[in-house]
C-alpha positions in Angstrom: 0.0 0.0 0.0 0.9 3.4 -0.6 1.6 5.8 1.7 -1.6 9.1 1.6 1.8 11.3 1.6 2.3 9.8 -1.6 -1.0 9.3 -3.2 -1.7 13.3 -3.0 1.1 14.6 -5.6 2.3 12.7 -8.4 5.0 14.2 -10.5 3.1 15.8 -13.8 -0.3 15.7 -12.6 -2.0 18.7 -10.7 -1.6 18.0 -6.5 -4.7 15.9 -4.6 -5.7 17.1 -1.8 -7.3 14.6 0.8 -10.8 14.2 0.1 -12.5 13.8 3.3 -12.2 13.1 7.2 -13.5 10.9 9.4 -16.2 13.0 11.4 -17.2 9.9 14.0 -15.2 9.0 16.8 -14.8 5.4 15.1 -15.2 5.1 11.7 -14.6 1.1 9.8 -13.5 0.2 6.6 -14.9 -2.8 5.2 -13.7 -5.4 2.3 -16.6 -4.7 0.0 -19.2 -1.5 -0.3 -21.8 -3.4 1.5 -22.2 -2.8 5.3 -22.6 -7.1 5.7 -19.3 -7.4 4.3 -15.9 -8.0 6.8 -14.8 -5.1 8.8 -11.1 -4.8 7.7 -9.3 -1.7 10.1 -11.1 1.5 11.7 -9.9 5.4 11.1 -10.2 7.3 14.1 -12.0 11.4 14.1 -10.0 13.4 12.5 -8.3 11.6 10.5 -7.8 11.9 6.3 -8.8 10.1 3.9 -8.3 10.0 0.2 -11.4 8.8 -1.8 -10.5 6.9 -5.2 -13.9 5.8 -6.3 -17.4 6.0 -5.3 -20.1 3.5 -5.8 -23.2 5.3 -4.4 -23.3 6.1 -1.0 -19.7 4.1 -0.2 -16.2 5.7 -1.1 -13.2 3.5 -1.5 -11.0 5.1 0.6 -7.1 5.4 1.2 -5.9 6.5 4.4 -3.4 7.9 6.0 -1.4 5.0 7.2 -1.8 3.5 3.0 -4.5 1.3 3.7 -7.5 1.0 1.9 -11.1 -0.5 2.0 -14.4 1.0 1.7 -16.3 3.0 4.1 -19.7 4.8 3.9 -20.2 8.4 3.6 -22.3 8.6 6.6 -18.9 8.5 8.7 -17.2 11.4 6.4 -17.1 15.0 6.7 -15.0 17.3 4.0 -11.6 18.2 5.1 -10.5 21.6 5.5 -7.2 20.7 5.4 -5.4 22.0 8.4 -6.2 18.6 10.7 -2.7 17.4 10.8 -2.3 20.4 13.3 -5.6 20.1 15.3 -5.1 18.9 19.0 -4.7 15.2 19.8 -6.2 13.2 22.2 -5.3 9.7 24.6 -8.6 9.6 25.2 -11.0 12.7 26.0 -14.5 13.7 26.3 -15.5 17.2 24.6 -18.4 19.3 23.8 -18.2 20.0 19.9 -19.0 23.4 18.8 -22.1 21.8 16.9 -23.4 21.3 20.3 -22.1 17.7 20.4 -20.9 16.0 23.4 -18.9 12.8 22.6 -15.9 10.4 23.8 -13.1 10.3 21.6 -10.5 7.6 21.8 -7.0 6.9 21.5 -5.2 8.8 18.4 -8.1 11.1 17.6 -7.7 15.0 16.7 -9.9 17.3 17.6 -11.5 20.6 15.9 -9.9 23.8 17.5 -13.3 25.0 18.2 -14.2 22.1 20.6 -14.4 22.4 24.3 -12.7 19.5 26.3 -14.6 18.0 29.1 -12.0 15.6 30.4 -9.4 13.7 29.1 -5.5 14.4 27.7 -4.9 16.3 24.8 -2.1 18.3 23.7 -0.7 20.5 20.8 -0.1 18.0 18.2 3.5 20.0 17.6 4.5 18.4 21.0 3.8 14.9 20.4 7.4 14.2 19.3 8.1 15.6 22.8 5.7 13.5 24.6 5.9 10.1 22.7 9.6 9.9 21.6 10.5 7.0 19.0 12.5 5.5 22.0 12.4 1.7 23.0 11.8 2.8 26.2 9.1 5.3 25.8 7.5 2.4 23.4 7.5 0.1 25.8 5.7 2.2 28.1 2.8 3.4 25.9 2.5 -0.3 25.1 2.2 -2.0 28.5 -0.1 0.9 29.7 -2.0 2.7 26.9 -3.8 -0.3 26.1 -4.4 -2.0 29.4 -7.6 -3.9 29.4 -8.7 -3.2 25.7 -10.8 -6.4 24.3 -9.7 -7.8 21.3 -11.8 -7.0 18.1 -11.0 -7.9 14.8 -9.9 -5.3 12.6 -10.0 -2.6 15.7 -7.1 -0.1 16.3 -7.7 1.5 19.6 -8.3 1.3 23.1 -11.6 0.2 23.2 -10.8 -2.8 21.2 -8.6 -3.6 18.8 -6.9 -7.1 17.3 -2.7 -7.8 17.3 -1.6 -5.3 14.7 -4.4 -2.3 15.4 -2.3 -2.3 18.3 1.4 -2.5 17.3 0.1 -0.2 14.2 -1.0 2.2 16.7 1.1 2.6 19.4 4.3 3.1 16.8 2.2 5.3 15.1 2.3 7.2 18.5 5.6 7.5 18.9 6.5 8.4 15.4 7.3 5.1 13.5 4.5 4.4 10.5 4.2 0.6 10.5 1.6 -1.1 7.9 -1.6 -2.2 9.0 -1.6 -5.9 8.7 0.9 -8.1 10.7 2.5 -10.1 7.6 3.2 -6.8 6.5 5.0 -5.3 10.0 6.8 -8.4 9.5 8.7 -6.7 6.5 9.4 -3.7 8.4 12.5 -3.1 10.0 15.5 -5.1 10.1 15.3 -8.7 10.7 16.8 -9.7 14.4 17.6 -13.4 15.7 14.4 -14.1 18.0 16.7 -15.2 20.7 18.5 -12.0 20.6 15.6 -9.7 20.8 15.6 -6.1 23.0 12.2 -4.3 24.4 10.3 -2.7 21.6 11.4 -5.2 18.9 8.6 -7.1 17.3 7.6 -10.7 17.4 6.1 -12.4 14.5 4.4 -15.8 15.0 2.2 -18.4 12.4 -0.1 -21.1 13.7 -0.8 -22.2 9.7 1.0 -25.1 7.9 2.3 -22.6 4.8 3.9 -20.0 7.8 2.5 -17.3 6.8 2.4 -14.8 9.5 -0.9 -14.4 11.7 0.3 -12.3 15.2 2.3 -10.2 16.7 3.5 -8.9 19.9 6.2 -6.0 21.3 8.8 -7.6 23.3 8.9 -5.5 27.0 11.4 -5.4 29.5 12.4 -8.7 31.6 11.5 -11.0 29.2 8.0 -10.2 28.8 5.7 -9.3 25.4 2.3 -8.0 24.9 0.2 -8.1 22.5 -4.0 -8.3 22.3 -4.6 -12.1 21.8 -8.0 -13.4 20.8 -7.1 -16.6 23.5 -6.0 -14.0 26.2 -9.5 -11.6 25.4 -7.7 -9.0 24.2 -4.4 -6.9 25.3 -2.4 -9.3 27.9 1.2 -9.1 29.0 2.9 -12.3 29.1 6.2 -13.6 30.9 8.1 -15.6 28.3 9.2 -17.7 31.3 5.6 -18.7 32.4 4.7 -22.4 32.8 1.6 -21.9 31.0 1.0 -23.6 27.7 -0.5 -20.6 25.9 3.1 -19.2 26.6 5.0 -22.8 25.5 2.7 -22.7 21.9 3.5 -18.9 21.3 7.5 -20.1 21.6 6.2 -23.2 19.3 5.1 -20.6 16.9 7.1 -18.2 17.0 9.0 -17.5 13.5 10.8 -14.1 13.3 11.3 -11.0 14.6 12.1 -7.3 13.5 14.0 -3.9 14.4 11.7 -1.3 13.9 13.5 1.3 15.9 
């Protein structure tokens, strides 16, 4: 997938602009135009969107972060175009100046003209400042941004997500644009021996015949990982010296791991 950055200017042709944002607090993308089709990933409020076809009331859609599916118009709003620089948000509950009053989750921005009722949110020009691309800092955001979110497929934030919503987004975070499915994080980075891993490296795992890649999980401090496992409910940190044999099939299954900072 391409990246939006990309997808807005190519050399010869006039510049596009995105073409919409995301004016819910949660908005899907699905396989197919049909709301009965498989939820693929979520886009959070706020962010852009670049629409390359319509099919009545459904846009396929590229988003920031170069993935694509097709989401309805009902969760779309035009963009003005300044929303890289609106506030951002952990997690906050404001009063819109539409008269709205709404929770917002992990990742969102939010309209300069909003009121904040509770919650974090911050300059989005001090975010770098905040969430450093340090191992560290990574780890951190990982073990405690998350805490307690249920797994849900194709879900990207706090209030649910699956294994690479969550690696996607808490490098996103810190600075460090990762692709949205796991087979695909698995081509990130640099390739690291899974016996010699450090906190914040990634760990790929395959419990198909063929190997192909179906998890993931950040390695932690003191040889621990998390990661949001269907089998654990959703995000759960695991000691990677635990008797348990969830813990002995994830070493079973366990195939590579990457350097992504």
């Amino acid at each position: 997938m391409r990246p939006l950055s990309d997808s807005l200017e190519t050399p010869g042709t006039p510049p596009r602009a995105p073409s919409a944002r995301v004016r819910t607090a949660l908005a899907p993308l699905f396989g197919e135009p049909r709301i009965s089709s498989a939820p693929t990933s979520q886009l959070v409020a706020g962010q852009l969107v670049l629409s390359l076809e319509q099919r009545d009331a459904w846009h396929h859609v590229l988003g920031e972060d170069g993935y694509d599916g097709w989401m309805h118009e009902g969760y779309l709003e035009p963009a003005l175009g300044d929303e890289t620089s609106w506030p951002m948000t952990t997690g906050a509950k404001v009063h819109e100046a539409d008269g709205r009053v709404r929770e917002l989750p992990f990742g969102a921005r939010i309209s300069p003209d909003a009121s904040v009722l509770r919650g974090d949110v911050f300059d989005a020009a001090t975010r770098t400042e905040r969430f450093p691309a340090a191992r560290t800092a990574i780890c951190q955001s990982a073990e405690a941004s998350f805490a307690g979110a249920p797994y849900v497929w194709g879900a990207v934030t706090p209030w649910g997500c699956d294994c690479s919503g969550f690696v996607q987004s808490i490098y996103r975070w810190h600075g460090v644009p990762l692709p949205r499915d796991a087979w695909q994080q698995a081509l990130a980075g640099e390739a690291v021996a899974t016996g010699a891993v450090q906190p914040a490296d990634l760990l790929f795992f395959s419990d198909r015949d063929d190997g192909r890649i179906t998890h993931v999980a950040i390695v932690l401090p003191d040889h621990r990982l998390v990661h949001s496992a269907l089998a654990r409910g959703g995000v759960h940190v695991e000691s990677l010296h635990a008797d348990d044999p969830y813990v002995q099939r994830l070493h079973q299954q366990c195939v590579t791991a990457r350097r992504v900072v």
